[in-house]
C-alpha positions in Angstrom: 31.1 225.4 175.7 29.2 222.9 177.6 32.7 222.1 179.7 32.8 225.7 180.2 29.3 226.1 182.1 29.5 223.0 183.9 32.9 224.1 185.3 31.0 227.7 186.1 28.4 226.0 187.7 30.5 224.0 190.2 32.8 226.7 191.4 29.4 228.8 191.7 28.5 226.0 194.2 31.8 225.2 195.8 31.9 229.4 196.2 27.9 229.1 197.9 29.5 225.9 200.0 32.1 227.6 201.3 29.6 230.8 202.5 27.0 228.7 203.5 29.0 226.4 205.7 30.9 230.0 207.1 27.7 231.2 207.8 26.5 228.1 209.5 29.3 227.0 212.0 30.3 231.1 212.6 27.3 233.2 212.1 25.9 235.7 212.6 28.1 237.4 210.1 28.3 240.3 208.0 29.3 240.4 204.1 31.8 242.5 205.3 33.4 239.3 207.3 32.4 236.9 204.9 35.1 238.3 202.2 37.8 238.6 204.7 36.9 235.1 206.0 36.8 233.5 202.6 38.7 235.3 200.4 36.1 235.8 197.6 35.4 239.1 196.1 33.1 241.6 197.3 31.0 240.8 194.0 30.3 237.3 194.6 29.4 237.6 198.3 27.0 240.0 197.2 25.5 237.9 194.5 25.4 234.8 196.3 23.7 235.9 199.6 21.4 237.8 197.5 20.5 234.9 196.0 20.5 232.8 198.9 18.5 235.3 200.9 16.3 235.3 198.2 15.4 231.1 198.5 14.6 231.6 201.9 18.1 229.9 202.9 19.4 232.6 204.8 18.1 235.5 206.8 19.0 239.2 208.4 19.7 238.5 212.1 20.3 242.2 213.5 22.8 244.1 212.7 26.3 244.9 214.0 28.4 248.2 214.4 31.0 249.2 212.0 34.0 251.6 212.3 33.1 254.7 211.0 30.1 253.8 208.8 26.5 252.5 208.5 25.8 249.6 210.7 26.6 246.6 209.1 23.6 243.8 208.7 24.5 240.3 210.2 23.3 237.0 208.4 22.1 233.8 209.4 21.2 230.4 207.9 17.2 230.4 208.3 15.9 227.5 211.0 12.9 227.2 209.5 14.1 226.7 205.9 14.1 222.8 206.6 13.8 220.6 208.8 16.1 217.3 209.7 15.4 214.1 211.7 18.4 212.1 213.6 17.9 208.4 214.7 19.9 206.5 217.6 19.5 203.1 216.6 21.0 201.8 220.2 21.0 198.5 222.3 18.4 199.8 224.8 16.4 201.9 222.1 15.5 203.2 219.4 15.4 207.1 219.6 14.2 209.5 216.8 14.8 213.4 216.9 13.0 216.6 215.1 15.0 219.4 214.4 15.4 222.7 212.6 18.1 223.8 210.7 19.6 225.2 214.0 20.2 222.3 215.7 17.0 223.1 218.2 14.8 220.3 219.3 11.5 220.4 218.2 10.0 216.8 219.3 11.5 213.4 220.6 9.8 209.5 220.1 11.9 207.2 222.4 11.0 203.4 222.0 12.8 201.1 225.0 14.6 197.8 223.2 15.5 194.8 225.9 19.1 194.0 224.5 18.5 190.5 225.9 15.4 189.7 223.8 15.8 188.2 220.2 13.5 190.6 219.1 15.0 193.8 220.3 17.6 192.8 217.4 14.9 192.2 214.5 15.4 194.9 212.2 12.3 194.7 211.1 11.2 195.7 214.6 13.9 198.5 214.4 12.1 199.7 210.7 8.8 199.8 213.0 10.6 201.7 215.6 12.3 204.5 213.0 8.6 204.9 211.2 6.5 205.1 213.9 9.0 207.8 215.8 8.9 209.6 212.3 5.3 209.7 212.4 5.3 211.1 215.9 7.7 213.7 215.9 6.5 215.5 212.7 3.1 215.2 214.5 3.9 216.5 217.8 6.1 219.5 216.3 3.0 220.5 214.4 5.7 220.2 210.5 4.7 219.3 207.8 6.6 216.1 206.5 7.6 218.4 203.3 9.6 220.3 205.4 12.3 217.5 206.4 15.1 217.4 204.7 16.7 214.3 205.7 16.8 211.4 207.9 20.4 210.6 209.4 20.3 207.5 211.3 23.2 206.1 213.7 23.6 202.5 214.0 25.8 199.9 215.1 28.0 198.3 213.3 29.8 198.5 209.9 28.0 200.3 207.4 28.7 199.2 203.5 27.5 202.4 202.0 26.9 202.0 198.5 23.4 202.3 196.6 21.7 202.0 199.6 22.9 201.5 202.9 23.8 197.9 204.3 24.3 197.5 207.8 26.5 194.5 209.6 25.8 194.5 212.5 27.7 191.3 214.6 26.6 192.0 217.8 22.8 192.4 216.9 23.2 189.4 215.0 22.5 191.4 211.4 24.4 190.4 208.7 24.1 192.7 205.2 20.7 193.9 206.5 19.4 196.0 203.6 18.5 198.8 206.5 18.0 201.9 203.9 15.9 199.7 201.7 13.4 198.5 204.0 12.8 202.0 205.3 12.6 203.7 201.9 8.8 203.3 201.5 7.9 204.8 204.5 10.3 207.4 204.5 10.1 210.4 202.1 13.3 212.6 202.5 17.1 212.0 201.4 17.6 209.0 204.0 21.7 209.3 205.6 23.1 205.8 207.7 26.3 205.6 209.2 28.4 204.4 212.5 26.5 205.4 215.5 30.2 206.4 216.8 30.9 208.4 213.9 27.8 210.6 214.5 28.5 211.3 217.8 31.9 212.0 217.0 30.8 214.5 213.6 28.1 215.9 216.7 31.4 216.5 219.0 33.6 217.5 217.0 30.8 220.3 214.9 29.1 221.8 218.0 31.0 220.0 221.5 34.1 219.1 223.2 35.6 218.5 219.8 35.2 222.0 218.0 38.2 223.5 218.6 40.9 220.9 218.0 42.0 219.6 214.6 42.5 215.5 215.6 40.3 213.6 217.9 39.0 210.4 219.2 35.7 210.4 219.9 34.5 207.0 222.3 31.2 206.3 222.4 30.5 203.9 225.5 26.9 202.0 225.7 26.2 198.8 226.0 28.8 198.6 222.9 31.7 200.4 222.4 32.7 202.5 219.1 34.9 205.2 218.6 35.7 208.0 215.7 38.7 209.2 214.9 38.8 212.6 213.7 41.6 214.4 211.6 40.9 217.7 210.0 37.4 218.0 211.3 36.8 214.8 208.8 35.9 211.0 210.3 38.4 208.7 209.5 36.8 206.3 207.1 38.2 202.5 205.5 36.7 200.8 202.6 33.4 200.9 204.5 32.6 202.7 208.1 34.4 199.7 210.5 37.0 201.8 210.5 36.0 202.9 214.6 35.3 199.4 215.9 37.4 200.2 219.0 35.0 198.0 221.5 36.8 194.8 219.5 40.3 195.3 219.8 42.1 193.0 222.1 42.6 194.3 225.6 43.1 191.0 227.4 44.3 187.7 225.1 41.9 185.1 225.9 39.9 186.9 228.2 36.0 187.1 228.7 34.0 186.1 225.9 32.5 189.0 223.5 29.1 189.2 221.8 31.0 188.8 218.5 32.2 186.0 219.0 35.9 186.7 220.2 37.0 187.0 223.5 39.1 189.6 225.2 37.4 192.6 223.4 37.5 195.8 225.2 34.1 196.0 224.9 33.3 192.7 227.0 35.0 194.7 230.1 33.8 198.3 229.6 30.6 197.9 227.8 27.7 198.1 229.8 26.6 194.9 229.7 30.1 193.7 229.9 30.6 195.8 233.1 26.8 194.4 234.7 27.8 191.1 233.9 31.4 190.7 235.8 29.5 192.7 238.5 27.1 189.6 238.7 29.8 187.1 238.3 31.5 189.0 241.1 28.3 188.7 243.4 26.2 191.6 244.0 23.8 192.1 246.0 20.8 193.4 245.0 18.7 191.1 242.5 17.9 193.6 239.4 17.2 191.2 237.2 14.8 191.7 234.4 15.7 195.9 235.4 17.2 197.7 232.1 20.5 198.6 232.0 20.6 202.0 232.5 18.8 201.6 235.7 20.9 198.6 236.8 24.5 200.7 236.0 23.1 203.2 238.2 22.7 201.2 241.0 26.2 199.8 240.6 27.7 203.3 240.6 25.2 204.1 243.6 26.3 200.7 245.5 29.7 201.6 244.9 29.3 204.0 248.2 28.8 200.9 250.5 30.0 197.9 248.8 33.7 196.9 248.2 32.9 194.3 245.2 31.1 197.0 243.8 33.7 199.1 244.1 36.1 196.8 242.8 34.6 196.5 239.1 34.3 200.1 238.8 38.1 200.4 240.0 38.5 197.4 237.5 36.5 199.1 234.7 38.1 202.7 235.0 41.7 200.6 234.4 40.3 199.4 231.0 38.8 202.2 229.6 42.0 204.1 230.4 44.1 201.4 229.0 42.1 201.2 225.9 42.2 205.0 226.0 45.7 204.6 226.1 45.9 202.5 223.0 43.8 205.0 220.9 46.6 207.8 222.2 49.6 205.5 221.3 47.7 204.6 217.8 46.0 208.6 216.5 48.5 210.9 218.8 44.9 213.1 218.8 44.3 216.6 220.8 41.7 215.2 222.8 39.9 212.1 224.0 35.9 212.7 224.3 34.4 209.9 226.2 30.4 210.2 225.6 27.7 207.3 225.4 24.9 207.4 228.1 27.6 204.7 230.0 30.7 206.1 228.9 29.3 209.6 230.6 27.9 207.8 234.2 30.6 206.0 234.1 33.2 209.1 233.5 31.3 211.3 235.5 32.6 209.5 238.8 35.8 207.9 237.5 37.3 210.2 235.1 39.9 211.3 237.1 40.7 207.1 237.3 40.4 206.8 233.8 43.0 209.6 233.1 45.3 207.9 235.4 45.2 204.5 234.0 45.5 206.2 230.4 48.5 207.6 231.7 50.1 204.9 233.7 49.5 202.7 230.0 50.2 205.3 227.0 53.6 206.8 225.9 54.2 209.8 227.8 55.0 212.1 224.9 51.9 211.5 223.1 49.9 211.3 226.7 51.0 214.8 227.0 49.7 216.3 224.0 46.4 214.8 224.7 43.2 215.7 227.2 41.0 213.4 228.0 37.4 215.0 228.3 33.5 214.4 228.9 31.1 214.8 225.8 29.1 218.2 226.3 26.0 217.2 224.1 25.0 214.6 226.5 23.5 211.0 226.4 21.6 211.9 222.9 24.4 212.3 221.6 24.5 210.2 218.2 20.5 211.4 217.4 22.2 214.9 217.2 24.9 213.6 215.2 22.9 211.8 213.1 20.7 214.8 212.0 24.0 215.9 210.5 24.5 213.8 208.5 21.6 215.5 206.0 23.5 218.9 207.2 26.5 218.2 206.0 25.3 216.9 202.4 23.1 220.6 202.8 25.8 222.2 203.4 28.2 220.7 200.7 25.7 221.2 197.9 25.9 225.1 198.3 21.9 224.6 199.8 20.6 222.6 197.1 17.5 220.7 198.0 17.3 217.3 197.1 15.2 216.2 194.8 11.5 216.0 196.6 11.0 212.5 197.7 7.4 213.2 198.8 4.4 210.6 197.3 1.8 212.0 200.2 
């Protein structure tokens, strides 16, 4: 008898899962389209948004006309039912996100890291970072810290997910960093780490460029490079999240050393640092030293207008990044190629169409066919979005069961 309730219980939650995700992704919608979308009976629709309406979960949202009958009333996961954090743990900062259930932005705490300085690695500093950009956004947004429902945070690296969270992180020079661990004190919600490439690409593929294609590569371009691959709206995933780690695949053998310790790696010619350094090596003009990197690509791709060795490494990077993009197309076959990162998207934004040449000068042509090569639509934040999806999607696979309260204050 026991057997018999627990397996009652879980298809009553797979059945709210599969309404509550419909609802989420496609709404507005009416019960009406909810049976014909799902397939369940007219019965348990009925019971089921009755009883999610009645938690506060979902909502009326107007109403819609019907063919020959009473207008029919449209439904809507409630914004305000929760609310969800995303952190960008990045090379040039550390960025944390408030949202509402919606998606919309409610506050933003943005903490500058100099990827040069030790410190800007110490993940302690990082912990600092994350808690104090908590503390700010739920206090700018006017929430209380009740309210949140999770913390999704994007990092780099290979994330060993297991009872809590360890990050590797070569390039940072973290090795096993407890990360989930050392933030659990200070943090009370459901706390979510992964890839920061595999939240952009769950962002992409959820609400951008990726929505309407089964199989895609997402890149992520920074100062590192990461990529997701994405088949049947699912991340690709190994024994722990290094599946991704595009920025260290061999592009040239025995070529310019790479922060981790190999040389060759994409990522040491299309990374931004990787990219600022050869321009250096190549003799610029303009001493930007001690200048961050996002202001010092910009005036690359700015000097580019006037200067041939400037525009030499961008003609050299936009042959990399398409023949790495050609690798990824010979490798997945995938629908699309979304280039996003705050460099992947300055760089792309005046050298796509030399990046989709290069891709196709180096892939197979049969799979280059199938395949467009595209711009992120979310924009350079990106993986804080996709992070804050990460408590979504466990929200949404529960049927809308709230974790249990990790509040102490």
């Amino acid at each position: 008898m026991d057997a018999k309730r627990a397996t009652s219980r879980d298809i009553r939650r797979r059945n709210r899962a599969v309404l509550l995700s419909r609802i989420y992704f496609d709404g507005p919608l009416s019960q009406q389209e909810l049976v014909h979308d799902t397939g369940l009976s007219g019965g348990t629709v009925s019971n089921l948004v009755g009883e999610m309406g009645a938690e506060g979960l979902i909502e009326e949202a107007g109403s819609a006309d019907s063919d020959g009958g009473r207008p029919r009333t449209l439904l809507r996961v409630r914004p305000t039912y929760g609310h969800l954090v995303g952190v960008d743990v990045g090379e040039t900062r550390v960025q944390v996100e408030l949202f509402d259930l919606s998606m919309g932005p409610l506050a933003k705490a943005d903490f500058p890291l100099e990827p040069r300085d030790r410190r800007g690695r110490d993940p302690d500093l990082v912990v600092r970072h994350i808690l104090a950009g908590l503390d700010q956004v739920v206090e700018t947004a006017g929430v209380s810290r009740r309210s949140l429902y999770g913390v999704g945070i994007g990092v780099p690296g290979v994330v060993e997910q297991g009872h809590e969270a360890v990050v590797h992180a070569q390039t940072f020079g973290w090795t096993a960093v407890p990360l989930e661990a050392m933030l659990r004190d200070g943090v009370d919600a459901a706390i979510h780490i992964d890839n920061g490439a595999k939240t952009l690409g769950q962002a992409e593929l959820w609400f951008g460029a990726g929505r309407d294609v089964r199989h895609a590569v997402v890149a992520l371009v920074g100062s590192g490079v990461g990529a997701a691959v994405m088949t049947n709206g699912v991340s690709y995933r190994g024994a722990s999240s290094s599946a991704g780690e595009w920025g260290h695949t061999t592009i040239v053998y025995g070529g310019r050393p790479c922060r981790c310790g190999a040389r060759g790696c994409l990522e040491a010619y299309v990374g931004a640092e990787g990219v600022l350094d050869r321009w250096r090596q190549a003799g610029r003009g303009p001493d930007w030293s001690g200048a961050d990197e996002e202001s010092e690509l910009a005036a690359l791709l700015a000097a580019a207008d006037t200067s041939e060795v400037a525009a030499r490494v961008l003609h050299d990077t936009a042959g990399y990044l398409g023949a790495g993009i050609a690798n990824l197309i010979n490798l997945f076959n995938p629908e699309r190629i979304v280039l996003g990162g705050w460099a992947g998207l300055a760089l792309g934004g005046r050298l796509l169409p030399e990046i989709r040449a290069a891709a196709a000068a180096h892939a197979l042509r049969h799979p280059y066919a199938q395949t467009t090569i595209d711009l992120c639509r979310l924009g350079p934040d990106a993986v804080s979005v996709g992070a804050a999806t990460l408590p979504i999607a466990r929200l949404l696979d529960s049927g809308g069961t709230r974790p249990t309260s990790l509040v102490t204050r």
